[in-house]
C-alpha positions as CSV (number, residue, x, y, z in Angstrom):
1,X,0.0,0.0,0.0
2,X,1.3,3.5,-1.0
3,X,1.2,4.8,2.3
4,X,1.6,8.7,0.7
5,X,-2.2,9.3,0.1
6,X,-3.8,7.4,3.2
7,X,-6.1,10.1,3.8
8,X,-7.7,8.4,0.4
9,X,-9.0,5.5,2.3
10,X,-12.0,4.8,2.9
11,X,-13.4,4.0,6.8
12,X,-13.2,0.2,6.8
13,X,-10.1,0.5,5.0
14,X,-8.5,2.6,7.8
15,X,-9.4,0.7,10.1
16,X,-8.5,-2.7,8.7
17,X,-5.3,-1.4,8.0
18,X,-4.5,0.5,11.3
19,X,-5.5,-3.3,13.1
20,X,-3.6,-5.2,11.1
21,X,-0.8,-3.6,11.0
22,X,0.1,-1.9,7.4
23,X,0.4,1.2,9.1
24,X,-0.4,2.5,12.4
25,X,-2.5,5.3,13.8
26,X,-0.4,7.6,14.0
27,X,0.7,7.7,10.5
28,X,-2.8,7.4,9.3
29,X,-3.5,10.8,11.7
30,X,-0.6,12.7,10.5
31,X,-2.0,11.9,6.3
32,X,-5.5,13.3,7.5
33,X,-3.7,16.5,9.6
34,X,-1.7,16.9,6.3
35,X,-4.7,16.7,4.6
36,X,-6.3,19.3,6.9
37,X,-3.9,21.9,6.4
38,X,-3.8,21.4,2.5
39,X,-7.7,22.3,2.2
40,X,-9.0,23.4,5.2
41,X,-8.3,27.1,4.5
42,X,-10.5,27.0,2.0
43,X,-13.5,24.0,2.6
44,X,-13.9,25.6,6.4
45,X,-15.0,22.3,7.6
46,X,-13.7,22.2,11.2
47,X,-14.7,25.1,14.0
48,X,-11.8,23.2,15.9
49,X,-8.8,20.6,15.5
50,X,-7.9,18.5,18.2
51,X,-4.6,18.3,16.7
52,X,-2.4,17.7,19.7
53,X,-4.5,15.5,21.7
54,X,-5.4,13.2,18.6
55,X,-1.7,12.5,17.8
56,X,-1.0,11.5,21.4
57,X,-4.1,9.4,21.4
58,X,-2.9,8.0,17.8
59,X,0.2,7.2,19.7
60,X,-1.5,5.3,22.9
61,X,-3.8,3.3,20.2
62,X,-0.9,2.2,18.4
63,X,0.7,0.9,21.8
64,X,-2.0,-0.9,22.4
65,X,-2.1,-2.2,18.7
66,X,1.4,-3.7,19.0
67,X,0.0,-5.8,22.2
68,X,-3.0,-6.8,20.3
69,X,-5.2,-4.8,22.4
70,X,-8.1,-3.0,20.4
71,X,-10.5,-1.1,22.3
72,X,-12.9,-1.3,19.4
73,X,-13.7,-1.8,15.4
74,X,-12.8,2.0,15.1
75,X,-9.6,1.7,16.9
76,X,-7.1,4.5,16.6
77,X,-9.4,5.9,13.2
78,X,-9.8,9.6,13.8
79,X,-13.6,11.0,13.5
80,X,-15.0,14.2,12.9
81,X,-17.7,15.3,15.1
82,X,-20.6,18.1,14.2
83,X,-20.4,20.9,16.8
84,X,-23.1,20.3,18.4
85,X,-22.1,17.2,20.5
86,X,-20.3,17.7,23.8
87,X,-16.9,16.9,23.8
88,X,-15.1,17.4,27.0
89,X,-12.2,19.3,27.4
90,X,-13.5,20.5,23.3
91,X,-15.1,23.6,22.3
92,X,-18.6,23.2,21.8
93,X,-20.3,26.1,19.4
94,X,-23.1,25.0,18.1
95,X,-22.4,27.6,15.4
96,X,-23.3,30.8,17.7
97,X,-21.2,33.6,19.5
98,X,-22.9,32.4,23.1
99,X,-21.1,29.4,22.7
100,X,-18.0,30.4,21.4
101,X,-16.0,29.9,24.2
102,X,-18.3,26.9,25.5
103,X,-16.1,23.9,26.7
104,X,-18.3,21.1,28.1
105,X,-17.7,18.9,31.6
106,X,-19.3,16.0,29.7
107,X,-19.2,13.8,26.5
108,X,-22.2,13.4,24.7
109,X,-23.6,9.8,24.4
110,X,-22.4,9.5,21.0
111,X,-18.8,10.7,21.6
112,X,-19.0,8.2,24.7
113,X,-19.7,5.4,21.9
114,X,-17.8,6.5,19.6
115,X,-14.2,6.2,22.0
116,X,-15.6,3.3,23.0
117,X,-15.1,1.9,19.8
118,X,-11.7,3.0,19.4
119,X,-12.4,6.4,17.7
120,X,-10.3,9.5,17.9
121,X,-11.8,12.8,18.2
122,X,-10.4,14.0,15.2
123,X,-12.3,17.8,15.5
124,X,-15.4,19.5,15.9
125,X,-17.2,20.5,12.2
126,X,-19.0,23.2,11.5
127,X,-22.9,23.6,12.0
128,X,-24.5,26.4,10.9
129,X,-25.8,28.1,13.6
130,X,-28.0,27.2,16.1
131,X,-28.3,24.6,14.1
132,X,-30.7,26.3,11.5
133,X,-30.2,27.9,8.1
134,X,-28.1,30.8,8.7
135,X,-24.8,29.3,7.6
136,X,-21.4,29.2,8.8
137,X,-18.2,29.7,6.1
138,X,-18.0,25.8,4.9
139,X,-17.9,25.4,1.3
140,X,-18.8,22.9,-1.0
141,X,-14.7,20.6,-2.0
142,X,-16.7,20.2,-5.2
143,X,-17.0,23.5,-6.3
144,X,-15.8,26.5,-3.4
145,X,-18.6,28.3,-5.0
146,X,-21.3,26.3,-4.0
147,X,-23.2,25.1,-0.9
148,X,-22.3,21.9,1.3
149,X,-25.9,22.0,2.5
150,X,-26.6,22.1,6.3
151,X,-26.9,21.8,8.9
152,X,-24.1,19.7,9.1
153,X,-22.1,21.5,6.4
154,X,-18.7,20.4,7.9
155,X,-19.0,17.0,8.4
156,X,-20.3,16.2,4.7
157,X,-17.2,18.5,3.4
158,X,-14.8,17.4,5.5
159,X,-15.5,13.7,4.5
160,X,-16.0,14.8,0.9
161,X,-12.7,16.7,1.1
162,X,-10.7,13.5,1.9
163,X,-10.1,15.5,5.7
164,X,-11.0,12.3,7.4
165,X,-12.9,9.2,6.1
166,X,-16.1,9.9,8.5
167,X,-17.7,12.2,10.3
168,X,-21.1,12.6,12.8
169,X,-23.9,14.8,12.0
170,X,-27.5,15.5,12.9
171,X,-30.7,16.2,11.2
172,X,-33.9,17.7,11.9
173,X,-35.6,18.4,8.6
174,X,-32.6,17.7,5.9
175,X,-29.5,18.3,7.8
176,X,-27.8,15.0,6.9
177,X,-29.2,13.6,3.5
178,X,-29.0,17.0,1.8
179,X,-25.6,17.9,2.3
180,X,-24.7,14.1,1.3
181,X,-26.0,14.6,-2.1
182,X,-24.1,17.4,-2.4
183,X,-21.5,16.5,-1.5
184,X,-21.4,13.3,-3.3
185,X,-21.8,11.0,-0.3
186,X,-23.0,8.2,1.5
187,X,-25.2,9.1,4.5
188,X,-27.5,7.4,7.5
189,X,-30.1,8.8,9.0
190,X,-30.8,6.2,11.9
191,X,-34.4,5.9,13.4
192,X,-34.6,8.1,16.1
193,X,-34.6,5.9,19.0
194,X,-31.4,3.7,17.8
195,X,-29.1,6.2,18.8
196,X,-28.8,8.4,21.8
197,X,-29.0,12.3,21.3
198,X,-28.2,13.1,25.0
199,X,-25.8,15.9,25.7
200,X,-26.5,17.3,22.7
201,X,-27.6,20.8,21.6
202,X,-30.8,20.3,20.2
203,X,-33.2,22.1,17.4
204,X,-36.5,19.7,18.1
205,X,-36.5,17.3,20.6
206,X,-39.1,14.8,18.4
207,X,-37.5,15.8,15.5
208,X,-34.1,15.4,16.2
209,X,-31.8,12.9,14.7
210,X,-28.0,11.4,14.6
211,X,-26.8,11.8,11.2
212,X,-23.7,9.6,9.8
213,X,-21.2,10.4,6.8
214,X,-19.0,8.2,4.5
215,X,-17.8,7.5,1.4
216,X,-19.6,3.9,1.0
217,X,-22.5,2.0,2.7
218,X,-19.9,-0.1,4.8
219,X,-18.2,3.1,6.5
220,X,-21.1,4.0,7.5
221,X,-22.7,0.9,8.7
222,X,-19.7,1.0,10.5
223,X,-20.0,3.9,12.6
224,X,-23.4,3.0,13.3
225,X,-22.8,-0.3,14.8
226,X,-20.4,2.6,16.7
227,X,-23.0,5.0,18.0
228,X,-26.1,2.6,17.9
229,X,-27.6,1.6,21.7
230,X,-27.6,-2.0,20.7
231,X,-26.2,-4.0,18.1
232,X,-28.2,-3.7,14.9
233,X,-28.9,-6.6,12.6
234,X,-27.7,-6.6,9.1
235,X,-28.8,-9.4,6.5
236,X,-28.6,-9.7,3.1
237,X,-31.8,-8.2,1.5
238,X,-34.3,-10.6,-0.4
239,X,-34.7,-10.2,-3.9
240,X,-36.4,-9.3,-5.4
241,X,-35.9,-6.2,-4.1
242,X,-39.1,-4.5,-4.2
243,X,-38.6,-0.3,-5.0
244,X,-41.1,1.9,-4.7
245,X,-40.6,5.0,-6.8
246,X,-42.1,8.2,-5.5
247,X,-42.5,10.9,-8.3
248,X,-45.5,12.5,-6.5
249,X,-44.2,15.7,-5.0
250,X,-40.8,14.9,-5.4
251,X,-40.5,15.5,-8.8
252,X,-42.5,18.7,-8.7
253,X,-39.9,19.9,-6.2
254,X,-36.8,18.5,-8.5
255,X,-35.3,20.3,-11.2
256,X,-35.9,18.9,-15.1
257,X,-32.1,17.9,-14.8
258,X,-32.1,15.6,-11.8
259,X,-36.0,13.8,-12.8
260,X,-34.2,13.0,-16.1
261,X,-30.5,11.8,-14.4
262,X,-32.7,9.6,-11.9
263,X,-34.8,7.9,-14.3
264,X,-31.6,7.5,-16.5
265,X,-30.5,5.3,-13.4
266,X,-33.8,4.0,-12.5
267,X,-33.3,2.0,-15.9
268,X,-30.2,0.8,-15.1
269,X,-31.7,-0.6,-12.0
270,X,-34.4,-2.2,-13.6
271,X,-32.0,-4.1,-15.7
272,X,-29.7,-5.3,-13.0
273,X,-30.8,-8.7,-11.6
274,X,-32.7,-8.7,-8.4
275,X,-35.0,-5.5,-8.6
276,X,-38.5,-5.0,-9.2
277,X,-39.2,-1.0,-9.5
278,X,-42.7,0.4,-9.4
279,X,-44.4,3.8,-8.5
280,X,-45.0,4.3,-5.3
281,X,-48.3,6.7,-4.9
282,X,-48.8,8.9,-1.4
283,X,-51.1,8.5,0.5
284,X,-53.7,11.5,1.2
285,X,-51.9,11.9,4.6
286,X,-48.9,13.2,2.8
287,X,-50.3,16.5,2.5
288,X,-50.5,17.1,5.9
289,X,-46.7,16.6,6.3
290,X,-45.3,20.4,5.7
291,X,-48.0,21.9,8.0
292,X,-47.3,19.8,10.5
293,X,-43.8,20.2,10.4
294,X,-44.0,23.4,10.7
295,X,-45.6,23.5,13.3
296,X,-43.7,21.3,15.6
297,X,-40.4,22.6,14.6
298,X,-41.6,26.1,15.1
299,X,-42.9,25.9,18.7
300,X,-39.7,23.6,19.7
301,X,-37.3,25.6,18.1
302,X,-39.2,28.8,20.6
303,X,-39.1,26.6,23.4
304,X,-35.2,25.6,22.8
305,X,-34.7,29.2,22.8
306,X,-36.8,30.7,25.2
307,X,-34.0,32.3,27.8
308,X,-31.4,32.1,25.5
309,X,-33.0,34.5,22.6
310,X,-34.1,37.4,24.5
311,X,-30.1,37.8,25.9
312,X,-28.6,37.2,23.4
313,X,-30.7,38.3,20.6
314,X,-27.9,39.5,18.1
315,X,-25.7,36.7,17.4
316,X,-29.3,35.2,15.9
317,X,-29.4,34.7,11.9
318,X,-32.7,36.3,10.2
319,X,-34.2,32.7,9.3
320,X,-33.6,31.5,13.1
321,X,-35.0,34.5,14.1
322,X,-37.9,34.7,12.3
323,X,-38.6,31.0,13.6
324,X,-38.4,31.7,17.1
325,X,-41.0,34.4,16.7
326,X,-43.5,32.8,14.3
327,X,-43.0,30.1,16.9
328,X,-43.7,32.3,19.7
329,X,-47.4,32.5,18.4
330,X,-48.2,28.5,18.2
331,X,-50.7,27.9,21.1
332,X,-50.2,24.4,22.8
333,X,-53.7,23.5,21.6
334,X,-52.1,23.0,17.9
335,X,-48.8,22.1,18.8
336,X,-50.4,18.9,20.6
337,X,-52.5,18.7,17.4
338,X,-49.6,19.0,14.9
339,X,-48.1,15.9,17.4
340,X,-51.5,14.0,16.8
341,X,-51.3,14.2,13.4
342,X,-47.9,13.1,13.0
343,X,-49.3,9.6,14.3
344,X,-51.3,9.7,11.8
345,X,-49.0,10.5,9.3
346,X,-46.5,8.0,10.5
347,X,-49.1,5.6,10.2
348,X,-50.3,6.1,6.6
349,X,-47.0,6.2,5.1
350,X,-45.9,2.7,6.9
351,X,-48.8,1.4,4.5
352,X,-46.3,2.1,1.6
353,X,-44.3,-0.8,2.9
354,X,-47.5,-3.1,2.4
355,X,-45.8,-3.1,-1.5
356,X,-42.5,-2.1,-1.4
357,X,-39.6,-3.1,0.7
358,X,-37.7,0.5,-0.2
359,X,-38.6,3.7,-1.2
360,X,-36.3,5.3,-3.6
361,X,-36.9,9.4,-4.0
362,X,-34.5,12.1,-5.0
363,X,-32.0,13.4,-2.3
364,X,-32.1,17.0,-3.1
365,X,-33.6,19.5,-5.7
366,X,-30.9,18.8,-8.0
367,X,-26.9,19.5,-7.6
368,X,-25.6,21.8,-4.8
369,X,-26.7,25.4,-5.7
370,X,-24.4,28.6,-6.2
371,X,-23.5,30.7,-3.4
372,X,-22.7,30.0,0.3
373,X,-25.3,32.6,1.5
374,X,-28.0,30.1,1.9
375,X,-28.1,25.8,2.3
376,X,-30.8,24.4,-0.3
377,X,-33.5,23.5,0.2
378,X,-35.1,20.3,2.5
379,X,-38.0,19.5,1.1
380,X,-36.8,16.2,0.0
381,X,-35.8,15.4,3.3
382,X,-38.0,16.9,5.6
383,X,-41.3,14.4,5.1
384,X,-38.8,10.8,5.9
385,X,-37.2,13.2,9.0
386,X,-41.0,13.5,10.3
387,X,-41.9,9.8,9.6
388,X,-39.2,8.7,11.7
389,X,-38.0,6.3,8.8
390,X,-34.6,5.3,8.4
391,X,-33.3,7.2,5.3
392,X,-29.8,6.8,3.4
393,X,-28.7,9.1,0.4
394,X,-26.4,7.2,-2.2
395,X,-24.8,9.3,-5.3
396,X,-25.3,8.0,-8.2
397,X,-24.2,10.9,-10.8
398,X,-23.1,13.9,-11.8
399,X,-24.9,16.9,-13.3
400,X,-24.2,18.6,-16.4
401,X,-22.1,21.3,-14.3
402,X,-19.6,18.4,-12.6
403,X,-21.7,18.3,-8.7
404,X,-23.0,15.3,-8.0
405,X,-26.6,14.4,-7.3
406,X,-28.3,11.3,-5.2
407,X,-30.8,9.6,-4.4
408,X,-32.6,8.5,-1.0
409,X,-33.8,5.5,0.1
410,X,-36.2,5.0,3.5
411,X,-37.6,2.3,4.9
412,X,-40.0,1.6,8.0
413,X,-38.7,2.6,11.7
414,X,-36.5,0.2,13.3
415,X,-36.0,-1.1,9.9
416,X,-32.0,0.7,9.7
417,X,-30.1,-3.1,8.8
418,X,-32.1,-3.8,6.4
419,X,-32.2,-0.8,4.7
420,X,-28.5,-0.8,4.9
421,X,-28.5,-4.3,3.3
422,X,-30.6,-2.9,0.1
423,X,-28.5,0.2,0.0
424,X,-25.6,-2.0,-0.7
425,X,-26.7,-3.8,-3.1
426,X,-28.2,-0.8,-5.2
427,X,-24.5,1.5,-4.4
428,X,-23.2,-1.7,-6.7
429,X,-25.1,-0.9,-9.3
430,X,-24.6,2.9,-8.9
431,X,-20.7,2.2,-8.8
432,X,-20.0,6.0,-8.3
433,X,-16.5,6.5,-7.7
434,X,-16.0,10.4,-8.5
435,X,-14.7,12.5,-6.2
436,X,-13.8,16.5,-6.0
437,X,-11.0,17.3,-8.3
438,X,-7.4,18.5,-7.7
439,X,-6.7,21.0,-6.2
440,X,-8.9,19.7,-3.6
């Protein structure tokens, strides 16, 4: 192995190699630190590098390596971490000058899992902030013109960016899947429950999710068995494979580019062996879904930031702003009625799964948009956040402009291993192996 571009690897491939010996953790740190202050001044990825403390940890693990003692399957791989999660002894931001000096006592659950499994703290990545719209500086590795997508604009890049090989995010409406697309990734967005959000700055508490980046389905499979609060089950999907195609909506909301590049590669599905693709329709309930979301995510979002808004009013963006006082006005009668209606939203959409065993939707709009002034739009993402379903983004092209688009797949709650078994099996037919060009 050419042990001059490590920082190329991909998760499992790190950490395969860091076990067995080919190179050790430190060496693998120092290619990703290299890698860091290559592109870093100009992606923006990481609020903060843990520079000094990761290379002495990278030198403990490798200790330990040489007596055969692992302390997990991500021993001695560093990890990026969206600054939102407490990190002890870390600056904690969450994007916003109240926090800018903010060092947490205590890990959050996920950085608890994550060491536990052997991973190294490799930084903290840039949210925007408060964990809205209003963005931070990161900039699509792609194209430094364009968007990342956020919330968790710094992990996607700095995976993207070949910065480190994965990285934790979060998403409330389309924090996670959206930036994946656009930044040609592989992402997770586990059912709520499987993973604990605990010591973690939130946006909506019924909303909120952990997000997970990669480069393929196995890193971030990975990192979930990492983070997950049990062991999740991951079997070989049956085939047929039963897709549901979801046009309705979707392809309203997508541009004429990306409905043509996904039915290019819905063809291409339907003539690999093992797939049966159909279209999926919505049920009625699936009109209900951007009033209710609303609604919740308002009258949290006011709640979240009940004493801290009024003090510290300034160092709020316009589009967090304006959410906190729209929210302001939500009485409790139709926030508990939005909540009802969720149910029943929930409820009708599980029907889909009466036919299909995946849904398969675009990821985003269409490829990352000019301009770092805004983050794209959710809309794709929002209505799979709301059901609770497990949803991965794949890539599976490029647009005429050279950004890469991707698609989404969701399946029922609880359902994350299997939907990680079907995503496999459709990311070998995809077999998307671009990446950002030199000089990133």
């Amino acid at each position: 192995m050419n042990k001059s571009n490590l920082e190329e690897l991909s998760l499992v491939d790190a950490a395969a190699g860091i076990r067995n010996g080919t190179f050790s953790s430190e060496e693998y740190t120092r290619a990703l630190l290299a890698r860091i202050d290559h592109v870093e001044p100009r992606v923006q990825a990481f609020v903060t590098v843990n520079r000094e403390a990761v290379l002495a940890e990278a030198q403990q693990c490798d200790t330990e390596a040489k007596a055969k003692r692992f302390r997990g399957p991500l021993h001695g791989v560093p990890i990026g971490v969206k600054d939102i999660f407490y990190t002890k002894g870390i600056r904690t931001t969450i994007g916003a000058e109240p926090f800018r000096n903010f060092i947490p006592t205590c890990d959050a659950d996920i950085v608890i899992k994550l060491k536990q499994a052997g991973a190294l703290i490799l930084g903290k990545t840039v949210t925007t902030v408060f964990v809205f719209l209003d963005p931070g500086p990161t900039r699509n590795p792609w194209n430094l013109e364009h968007t990342p997508g956020g919330s968790s604009s710094g992990s996607a890049a700095s995976v993207a960016a070949r910065m480190c090989a994965g990285a934790i995010g979060s998403q409330t409406v389309g924090s996670v899947g959206r930036p994946a697309a656009y930044n040609g990734l592989v992402s997770l967005m586990p059912t709520q429950s499987r993973v604990s959000l605990k010591n973690t700055f939130p946006l909506s508490w019924p909303l909120d999710h952990a997000g997970i980046f990669g480069r393929s389905v196995a890193d971030v499979e990975l990192q979930l068995q990492a983070i997950a609060e049990s062991p999740v089950d991951v079997a070989a999907p049956k085939q047929p494979i039963r897709v549901g195609v979801v046009r309705d909506f979707f392809y309203e909301n997508a541009t004429p580019e990306a409905r043509e590049l996904q039915d290019a590669f819905l063809r291409k599905l339907a003539a690999a062996p093992g797939f049966q693709a159909e279209e999926a329709k919505l049920p009625t309930a699936f009109e209900l879904c951007q009033p209710i979301l609303r609604t919740i995510l308002r009258a949290d979002v006011a709640a979240v930031h009940e004493k801290l808004f009024p003090e510290h009013s300034t160092a709020y963006g316009p589009k967090l702003r304006e959410l906190i006082e729209t929210g302001m006005l939500v009485s409790a009668e139709d926030y508990l009625h939005a909540r009802r209606l969720r149910r029943h939203f929930q409820r009708e959409m599980t029907t889909l799964f009466d036919r299909f065993d995946v849904l398969l939707t675009p990821a985003a709009r269409g490829p990352a948009p000019a301009g770092i002034e805004a983050t794209g739009s959710a809309v794709m993402n929002g209505p799979w956040t709301l059901a609770d379903f497990p949803t991965m983004t794949l890539p599976f092209g490029l647009a005429a402009n050279g950004l890469p688009l991707g698609i989404q797949l969701s399946m029922p709650s609880l359902a994350d291993g299997g939907l990680l078994g079907v995503a496999a099996t459709i990311e070998s037919v995809a077999a998307f192996k671009e990446k950002p060009c030199p000089p990133m």
